[in-house]
DRENTORLO-357385 format. One record per residue (C-alpha): residue number from 1; z, y, x. Coordinates in nm, 4 decimals, m for minus. Layout:
BEGIN
+-----+----------+----------+----------+
| num |       zz |       yy |       xx |
+-----+----------+----------+----------+
| NUM |        Z |        Y |        X |
...
+-----+----------+----------+----------+
END
This chain:
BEGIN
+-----+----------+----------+----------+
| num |       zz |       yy |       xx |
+-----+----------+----------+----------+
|   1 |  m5.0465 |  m1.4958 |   3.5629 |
|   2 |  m5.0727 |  m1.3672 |   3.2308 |
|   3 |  m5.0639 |  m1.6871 |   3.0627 |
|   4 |  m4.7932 |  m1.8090 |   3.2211 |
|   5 |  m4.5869 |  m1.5447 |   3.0671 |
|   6 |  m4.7369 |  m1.6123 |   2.7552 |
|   7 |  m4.6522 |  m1.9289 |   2.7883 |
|   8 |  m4.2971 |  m1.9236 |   2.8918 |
|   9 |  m4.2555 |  m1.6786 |   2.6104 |
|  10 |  m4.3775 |  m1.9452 |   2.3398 |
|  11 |  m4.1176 |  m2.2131 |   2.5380 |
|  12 |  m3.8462 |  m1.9180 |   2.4447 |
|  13 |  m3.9540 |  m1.9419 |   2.1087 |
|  14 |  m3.9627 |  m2.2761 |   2.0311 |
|  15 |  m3.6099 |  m2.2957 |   2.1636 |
|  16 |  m3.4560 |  m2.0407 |   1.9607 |
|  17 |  m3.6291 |  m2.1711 |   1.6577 |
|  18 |  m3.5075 |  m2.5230 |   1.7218 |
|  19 |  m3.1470 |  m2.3378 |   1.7646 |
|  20 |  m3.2007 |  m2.1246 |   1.4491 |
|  21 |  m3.2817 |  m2.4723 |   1.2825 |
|  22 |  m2.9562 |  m2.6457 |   1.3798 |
|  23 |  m2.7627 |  m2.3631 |   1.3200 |
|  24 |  m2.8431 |  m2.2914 |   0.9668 |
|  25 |  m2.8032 |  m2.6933 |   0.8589 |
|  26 |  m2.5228 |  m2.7009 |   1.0828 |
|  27 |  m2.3949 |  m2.3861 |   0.8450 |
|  28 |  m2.5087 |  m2.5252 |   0.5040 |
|  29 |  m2.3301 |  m2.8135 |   0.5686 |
|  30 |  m1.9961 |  m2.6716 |   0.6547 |
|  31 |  m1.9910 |  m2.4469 |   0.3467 |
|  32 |  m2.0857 |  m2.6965 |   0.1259 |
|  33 |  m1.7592 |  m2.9036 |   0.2805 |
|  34 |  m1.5312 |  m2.6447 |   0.2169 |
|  35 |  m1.4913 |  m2.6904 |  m0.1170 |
|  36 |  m1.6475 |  m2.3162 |  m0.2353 |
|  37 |  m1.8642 |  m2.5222 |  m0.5118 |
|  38 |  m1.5860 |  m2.7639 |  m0.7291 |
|  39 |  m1.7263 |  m2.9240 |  m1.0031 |
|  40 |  m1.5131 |  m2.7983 |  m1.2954 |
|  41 |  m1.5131 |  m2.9745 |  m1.6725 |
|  42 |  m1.5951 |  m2.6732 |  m1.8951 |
|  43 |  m1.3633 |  m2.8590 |  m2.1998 |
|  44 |  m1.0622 |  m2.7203 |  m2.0075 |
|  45 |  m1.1935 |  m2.3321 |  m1.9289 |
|  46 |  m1.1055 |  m2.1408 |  m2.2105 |
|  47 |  m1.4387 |  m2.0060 |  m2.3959 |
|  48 |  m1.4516 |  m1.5713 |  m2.3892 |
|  49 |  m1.3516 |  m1.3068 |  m2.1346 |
|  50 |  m1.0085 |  m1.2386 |  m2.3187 |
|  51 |  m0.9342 |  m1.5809 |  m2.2961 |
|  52 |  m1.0334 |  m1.6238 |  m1.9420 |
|  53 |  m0.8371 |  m1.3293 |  m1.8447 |
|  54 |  m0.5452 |  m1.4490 |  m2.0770 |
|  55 |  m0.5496 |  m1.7962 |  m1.8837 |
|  56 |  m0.5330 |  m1.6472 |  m1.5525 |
|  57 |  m0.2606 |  m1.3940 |  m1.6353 |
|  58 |  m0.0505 |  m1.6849 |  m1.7614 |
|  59 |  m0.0952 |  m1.8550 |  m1.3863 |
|  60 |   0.0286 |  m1.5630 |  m1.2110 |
|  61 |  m0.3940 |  m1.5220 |  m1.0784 |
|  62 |  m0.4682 |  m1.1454 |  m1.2522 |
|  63 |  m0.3246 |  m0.7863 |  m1.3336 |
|  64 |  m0.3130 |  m0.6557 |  m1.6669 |
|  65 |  m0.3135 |  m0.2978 |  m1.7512 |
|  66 |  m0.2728 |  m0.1011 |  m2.0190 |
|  67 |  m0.1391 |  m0.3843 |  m2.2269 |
|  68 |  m0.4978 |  m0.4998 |  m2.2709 |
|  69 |  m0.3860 |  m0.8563 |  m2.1921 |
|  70 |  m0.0584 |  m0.9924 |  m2.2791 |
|  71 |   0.1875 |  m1.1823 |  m1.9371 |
|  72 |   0.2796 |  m1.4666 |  m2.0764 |
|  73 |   0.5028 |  m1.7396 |  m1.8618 |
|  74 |   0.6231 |  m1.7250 |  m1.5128 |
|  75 |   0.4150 |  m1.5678 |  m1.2492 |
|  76 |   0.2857 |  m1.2751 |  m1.4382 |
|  77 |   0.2339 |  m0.9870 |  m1.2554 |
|  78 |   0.2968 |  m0.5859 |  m1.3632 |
|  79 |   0.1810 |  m0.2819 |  m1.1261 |
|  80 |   0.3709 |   0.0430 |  m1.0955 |
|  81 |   0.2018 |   0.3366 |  m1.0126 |
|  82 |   0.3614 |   0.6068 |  m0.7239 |
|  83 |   0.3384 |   0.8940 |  m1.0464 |
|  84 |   0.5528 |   0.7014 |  m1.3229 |
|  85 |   0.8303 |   0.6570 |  m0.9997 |
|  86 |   1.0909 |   0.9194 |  m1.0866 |
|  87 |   1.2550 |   0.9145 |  m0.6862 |
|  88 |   0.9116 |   0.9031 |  m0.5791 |
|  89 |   0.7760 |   1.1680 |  m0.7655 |
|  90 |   1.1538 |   1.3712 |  m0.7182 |
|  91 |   1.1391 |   1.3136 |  m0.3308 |
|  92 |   0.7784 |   1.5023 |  m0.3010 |
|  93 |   0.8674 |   1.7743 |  m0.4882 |
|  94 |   1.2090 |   1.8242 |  m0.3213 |
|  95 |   1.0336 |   1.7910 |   0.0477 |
|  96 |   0.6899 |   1.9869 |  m0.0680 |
|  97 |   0.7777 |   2.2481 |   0.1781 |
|  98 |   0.7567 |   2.0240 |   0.4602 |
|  99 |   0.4325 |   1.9424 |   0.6234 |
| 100 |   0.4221 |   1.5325 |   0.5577 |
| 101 |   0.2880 |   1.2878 |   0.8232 |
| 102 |   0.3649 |   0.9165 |   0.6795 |
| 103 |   0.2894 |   0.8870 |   0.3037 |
| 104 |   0.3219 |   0.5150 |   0.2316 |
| 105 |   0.3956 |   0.4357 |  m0.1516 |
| 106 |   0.3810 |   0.0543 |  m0.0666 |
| 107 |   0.5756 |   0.0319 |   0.2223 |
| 108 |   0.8555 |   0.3015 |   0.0442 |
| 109 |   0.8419 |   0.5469 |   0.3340 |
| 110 |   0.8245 |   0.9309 |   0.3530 |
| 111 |   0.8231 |   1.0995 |   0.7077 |
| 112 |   0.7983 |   1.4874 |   0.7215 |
| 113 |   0.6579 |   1.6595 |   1.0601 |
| 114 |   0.8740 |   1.8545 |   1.2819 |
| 115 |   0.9784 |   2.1840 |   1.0858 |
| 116 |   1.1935 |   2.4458 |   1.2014 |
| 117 |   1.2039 |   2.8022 |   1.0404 |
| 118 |   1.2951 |   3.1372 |   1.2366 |
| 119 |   1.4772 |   2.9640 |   1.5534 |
| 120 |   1.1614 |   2.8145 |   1.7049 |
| 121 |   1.3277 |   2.5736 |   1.9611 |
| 122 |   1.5372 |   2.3501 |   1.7281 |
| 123 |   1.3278 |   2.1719 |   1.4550 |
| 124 |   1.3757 |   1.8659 |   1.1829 |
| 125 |   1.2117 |   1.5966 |   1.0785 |
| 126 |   1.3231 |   1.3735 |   0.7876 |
| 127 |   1.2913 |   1.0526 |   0.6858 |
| 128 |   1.3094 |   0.8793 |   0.3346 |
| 129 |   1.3098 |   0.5257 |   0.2879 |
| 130 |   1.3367 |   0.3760 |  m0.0914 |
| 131 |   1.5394 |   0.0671 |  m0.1280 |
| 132 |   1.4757 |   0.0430 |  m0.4789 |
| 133 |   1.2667 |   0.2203 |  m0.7992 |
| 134 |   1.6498 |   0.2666 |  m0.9505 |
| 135 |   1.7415 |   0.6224 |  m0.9702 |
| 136 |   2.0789 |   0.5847 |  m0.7601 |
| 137 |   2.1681 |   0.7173 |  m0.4398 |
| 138 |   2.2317 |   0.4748 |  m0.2877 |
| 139 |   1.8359 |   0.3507 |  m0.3399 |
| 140 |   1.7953 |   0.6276 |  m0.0402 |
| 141 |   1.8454 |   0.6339 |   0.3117 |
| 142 |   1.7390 |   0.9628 |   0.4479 |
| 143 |   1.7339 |   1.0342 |   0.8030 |
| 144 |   1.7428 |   1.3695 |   0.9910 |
| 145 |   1.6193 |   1.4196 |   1.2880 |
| 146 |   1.7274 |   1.7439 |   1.4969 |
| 147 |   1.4810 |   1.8436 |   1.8112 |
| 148 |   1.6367 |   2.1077 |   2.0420 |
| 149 |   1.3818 |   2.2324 |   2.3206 |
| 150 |   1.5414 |   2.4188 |   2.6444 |
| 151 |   1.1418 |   2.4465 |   2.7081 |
| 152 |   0.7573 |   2.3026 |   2.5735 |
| 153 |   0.8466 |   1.9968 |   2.8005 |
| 154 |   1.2613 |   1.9445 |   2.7720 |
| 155 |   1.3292 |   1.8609 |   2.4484 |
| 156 |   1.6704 |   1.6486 |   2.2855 |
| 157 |   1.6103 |   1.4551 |   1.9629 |
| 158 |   1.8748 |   1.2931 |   1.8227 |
| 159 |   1.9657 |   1.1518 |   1.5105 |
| 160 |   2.2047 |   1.3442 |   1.2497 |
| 161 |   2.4742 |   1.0725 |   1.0927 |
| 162 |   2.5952 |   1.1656 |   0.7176 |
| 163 |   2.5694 |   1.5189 |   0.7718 |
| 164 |   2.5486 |   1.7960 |   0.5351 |
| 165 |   2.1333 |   1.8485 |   0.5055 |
| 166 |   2.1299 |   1.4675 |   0.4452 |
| 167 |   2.3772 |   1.4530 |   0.1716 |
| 168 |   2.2331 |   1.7776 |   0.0182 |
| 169 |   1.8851 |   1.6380 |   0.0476 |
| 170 |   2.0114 |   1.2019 |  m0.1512 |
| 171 |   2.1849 |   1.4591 |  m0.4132 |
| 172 |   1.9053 |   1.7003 |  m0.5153 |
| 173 |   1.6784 |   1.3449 |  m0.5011 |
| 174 |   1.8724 |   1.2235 |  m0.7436 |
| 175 |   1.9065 |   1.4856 |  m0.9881 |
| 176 |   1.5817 |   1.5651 |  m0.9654 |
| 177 |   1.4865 |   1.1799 |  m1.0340 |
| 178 |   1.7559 |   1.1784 |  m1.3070 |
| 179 |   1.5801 |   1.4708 |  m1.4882 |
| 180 |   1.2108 |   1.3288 |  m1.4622 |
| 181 |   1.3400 |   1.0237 |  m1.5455 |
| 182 |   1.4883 |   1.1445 |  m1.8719 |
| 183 |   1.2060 |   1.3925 |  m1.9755 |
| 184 |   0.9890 |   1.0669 |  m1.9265 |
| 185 |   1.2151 |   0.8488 |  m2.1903 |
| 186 |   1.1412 |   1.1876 |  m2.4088 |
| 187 |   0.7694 |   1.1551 |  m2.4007 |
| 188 |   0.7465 |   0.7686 |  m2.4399 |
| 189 |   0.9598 |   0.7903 |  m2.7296 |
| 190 |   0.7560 |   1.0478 |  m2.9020 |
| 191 |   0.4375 |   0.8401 |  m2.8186 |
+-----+----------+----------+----------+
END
């Protein structure tokens, strides 16, 4: 009895090492099909990392910070960080009050909780989308949202139009963008 199991255990094994065999050549010889190892002629790969990084700038294939390698041609590719955005940076510090839910510097979205102050069954909730990194207002779509509650479970949301909180709120954006905007020109041109 006992070597019977012994034995159909060894049969197992021999079977999933026969398996493990075919899979692995099976493996090695798709990835070595798929191209990941091209032959390349080393007299056209330019000799140096600053070269190498200048070459694949220049194809639209790398970032360059800090000026450390210079875009050259078509496809060259710059990066703009959320902090040197004056509406970004303007629409945080105009809506800091406001507890935020959505944060999205990529997609151009900010999205405040609910908020109300001392009447505790109507709240707002506000929206800002960026259409653009131009300080203009009409770069901004904000959107108010008013909740009324009757009770915890009947509550009305509907959507405010071009009202006075959303006008308010595009105008102070913009001046406050304007003004960042302008004491950043200041410091650049002192640097």
């Amino acid at each position: 009895m006992y070597y019977l199991n012994l034995h159909s255990l060894f049969k197992k094994m021999k079977i999933s090492k026969l398996f493990f065999t075919i899979f692995f050549f099976i493996s090695l010889i798709t990835l070595s099909s798929c191209g990941m190892y091209k032959k390349v002629d080393q007299r056209q790969m330019p000799d140096g990392a600053e070269a190498k990084a200048r070459k694949n700038i220049d194809e639209g294939k790398g970032v360059s910070l800090g000026g450390l390698v210079k875009n050259r041609g078509r496809g060259a590719t710059t990066y703009e960080f959320s902090t040197s955005n004056p509406m970004w940076r303007a629409s945080l510090e105009i809506l800091d009050f406001l507890p935020l839910t959505t944060v999205d510097y990529s997609g151009g979205m900010i999205i405040t909780d609910w908020y109300s102050e001392n009447n505790s069954d109507e709240s707002i909730k506000i929206t800002v989308r960026f259409l653009s990194n131009e300080v203009r207002s009409d770069n901004l779509k904000v959107i108010v949202h008013k909740k009324k509650c009757v009770s915890a479970t009947n509550c009305v949301v509907t959507q405010l139009g071009n009202n006075e909180i959303t006008n308010e709120l595009v105008s102070s954006i913009v001046k406050t963008a304007a003004r960042f905007e302008k004491e950043d020109k200041k410091k650049n041109k002192k640097n």
